[in-house]
C-alpha positions as a Markdown table, in Angstrom:
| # | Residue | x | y | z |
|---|---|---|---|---|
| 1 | Unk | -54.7 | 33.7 | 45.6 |
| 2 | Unk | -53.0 | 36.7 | 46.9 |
| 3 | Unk | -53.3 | 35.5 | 50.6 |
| 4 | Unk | -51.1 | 32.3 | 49.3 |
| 5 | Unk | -48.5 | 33.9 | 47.8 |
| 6 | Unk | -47.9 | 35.9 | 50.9 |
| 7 | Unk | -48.2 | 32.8 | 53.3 |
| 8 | Unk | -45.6 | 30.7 | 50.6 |
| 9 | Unk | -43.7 | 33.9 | 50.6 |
| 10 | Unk | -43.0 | 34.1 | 54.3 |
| 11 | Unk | -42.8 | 30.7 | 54.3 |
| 12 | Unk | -39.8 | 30.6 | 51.9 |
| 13 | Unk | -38.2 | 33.5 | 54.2 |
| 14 | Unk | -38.2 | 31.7 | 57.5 |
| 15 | Unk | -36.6 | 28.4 | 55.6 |
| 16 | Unk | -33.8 | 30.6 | 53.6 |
| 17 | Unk | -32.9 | 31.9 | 57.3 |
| 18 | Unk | -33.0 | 28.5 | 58.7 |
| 19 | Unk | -30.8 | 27.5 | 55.8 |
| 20 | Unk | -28.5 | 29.9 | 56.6 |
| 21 | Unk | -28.5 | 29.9 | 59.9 |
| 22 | Unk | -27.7 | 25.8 | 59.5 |
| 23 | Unk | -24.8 | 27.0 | 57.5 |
| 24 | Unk | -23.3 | 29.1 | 59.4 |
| 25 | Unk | -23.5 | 26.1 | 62.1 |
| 26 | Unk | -21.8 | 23.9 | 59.9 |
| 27 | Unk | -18.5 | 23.4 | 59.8 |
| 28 | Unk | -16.2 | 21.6 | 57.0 |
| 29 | Unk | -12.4 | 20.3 | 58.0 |
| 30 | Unk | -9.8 | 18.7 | 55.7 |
| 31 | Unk | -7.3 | 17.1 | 57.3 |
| 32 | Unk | -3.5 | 16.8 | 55.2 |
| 33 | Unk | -1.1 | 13.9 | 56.5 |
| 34 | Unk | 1.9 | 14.5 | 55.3 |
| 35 | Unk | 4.8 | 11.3 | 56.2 |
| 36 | Unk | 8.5 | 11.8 | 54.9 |
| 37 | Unk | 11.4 | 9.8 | 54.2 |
| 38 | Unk | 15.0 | 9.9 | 55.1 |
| 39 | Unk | 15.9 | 12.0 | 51.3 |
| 40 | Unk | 13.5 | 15.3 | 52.4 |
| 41 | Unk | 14.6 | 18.5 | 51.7 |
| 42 | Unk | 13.5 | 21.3 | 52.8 |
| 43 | Unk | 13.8 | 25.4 | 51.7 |
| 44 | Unk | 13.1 | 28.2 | 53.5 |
| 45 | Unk | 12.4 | 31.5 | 51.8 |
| 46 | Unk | 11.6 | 34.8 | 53.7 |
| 47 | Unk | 9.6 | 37.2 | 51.5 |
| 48 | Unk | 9.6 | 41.0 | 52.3 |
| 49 | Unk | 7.3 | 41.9 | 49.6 |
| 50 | Unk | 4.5 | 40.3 | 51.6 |
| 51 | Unk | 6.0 | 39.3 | 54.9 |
| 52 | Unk | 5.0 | 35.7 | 54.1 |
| 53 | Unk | 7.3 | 32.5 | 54.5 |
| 54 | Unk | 7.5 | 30.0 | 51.8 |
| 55 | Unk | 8.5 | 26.3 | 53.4 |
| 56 | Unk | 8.8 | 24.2 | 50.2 |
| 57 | Unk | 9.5 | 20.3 | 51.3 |
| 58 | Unk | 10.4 | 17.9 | 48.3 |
| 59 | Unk | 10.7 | 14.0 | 48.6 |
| 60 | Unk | 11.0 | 11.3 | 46.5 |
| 61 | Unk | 8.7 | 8.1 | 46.7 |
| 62 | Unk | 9.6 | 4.8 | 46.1 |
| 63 | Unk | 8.5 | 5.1 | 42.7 |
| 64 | Unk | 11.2 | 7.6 | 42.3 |
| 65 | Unk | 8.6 | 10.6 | 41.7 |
| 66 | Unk | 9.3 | 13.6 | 43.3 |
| 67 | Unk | 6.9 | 15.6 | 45.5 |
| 68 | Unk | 6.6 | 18.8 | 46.0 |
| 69 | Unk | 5.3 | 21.0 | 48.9 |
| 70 | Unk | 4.7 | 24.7 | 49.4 |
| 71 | Unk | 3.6 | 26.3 | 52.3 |
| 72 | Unk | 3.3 | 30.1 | 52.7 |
| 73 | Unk | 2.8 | 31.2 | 56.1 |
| 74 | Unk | 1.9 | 35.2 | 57.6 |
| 75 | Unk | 6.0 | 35.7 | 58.9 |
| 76 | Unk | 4.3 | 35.8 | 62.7 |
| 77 | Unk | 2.5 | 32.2 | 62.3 |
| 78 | Unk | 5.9 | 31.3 | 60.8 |
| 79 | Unk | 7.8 | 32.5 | 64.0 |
| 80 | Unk | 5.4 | 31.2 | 66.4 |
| 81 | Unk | 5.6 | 27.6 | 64.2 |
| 82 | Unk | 9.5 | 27.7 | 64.3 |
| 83 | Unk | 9.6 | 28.8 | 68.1 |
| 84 | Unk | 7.1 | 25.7 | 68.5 |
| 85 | Unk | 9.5 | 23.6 | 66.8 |
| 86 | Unk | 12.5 | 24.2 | 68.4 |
| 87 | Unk | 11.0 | 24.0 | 71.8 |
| 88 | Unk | 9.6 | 20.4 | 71.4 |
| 89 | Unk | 12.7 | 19.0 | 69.8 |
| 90 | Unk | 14.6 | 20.4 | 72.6 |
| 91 | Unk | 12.2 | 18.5 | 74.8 |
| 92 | Unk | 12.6 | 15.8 | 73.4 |
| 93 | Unk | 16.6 | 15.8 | 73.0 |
| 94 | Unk | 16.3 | 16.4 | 77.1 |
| 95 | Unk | 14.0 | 13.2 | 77.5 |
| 96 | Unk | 16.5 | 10.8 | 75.1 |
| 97 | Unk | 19.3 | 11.9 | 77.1 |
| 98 | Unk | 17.1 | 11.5 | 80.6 |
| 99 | Unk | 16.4 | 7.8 | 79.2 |
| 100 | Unk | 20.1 | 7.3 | 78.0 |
| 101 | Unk | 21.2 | 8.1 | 81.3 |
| 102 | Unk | 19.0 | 6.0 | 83.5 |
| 103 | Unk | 19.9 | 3.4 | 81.1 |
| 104 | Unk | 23.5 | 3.3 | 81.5 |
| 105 | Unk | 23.0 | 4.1 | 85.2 |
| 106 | Unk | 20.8 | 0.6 | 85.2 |
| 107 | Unk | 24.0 | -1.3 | 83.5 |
| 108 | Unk | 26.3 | -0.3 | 86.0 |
């Protein structure tokens, strides 16, 4: 009786490592999609307390509720997210005028 305990014993302790093991292989992702209309607002609040950034976004749906969003960021993935921002609207701002261009070029 004592020499089954012991085998069910270890046998128990080589399945809780494989279970953890398998867990710490496993990964979970949620994904948040997040469309806007024309009437978004959006706030921007610095905190110095915590060096965090609040983002809040409010929009109203068709059904005339409004939504609200807040986001706090660490103040360095804020700056890195606003830098990010800026650069890719600028990129795009330089392409529209590039296809403006070659358009009116292609009238004439």
């Amino acid at each position: 009786m004592a020499d089954n305990y012991y085998i069910m014993r270890e046998v128990n302790e080589k399945l809780s490592l494989f279970e953890r093991e398998a867990k710490m292989r496993m990964s979970k992702n949620i994904k948040y999609d997040f469309r806007f209309g024309k009437k978004v607002n959006t706030s921007v609040y610095v905190a110095s307390w915590d060096n965090t950034v609040n983002v809040e976004i409010n929009d109203d749906d068709d059904d005339g509720v409004l939504h609200t969003f807040d986001i706090y960021l660490p103040i360095d993935a804020a700056e890195k997210l606003a830098k990010e921002i800026i650069e890719d609207i600028a990129a795009y701002r330089v392409k529209e005028a590039k296809v403006a261009e070659e358009a009116e070029e292609a009238e004439a």
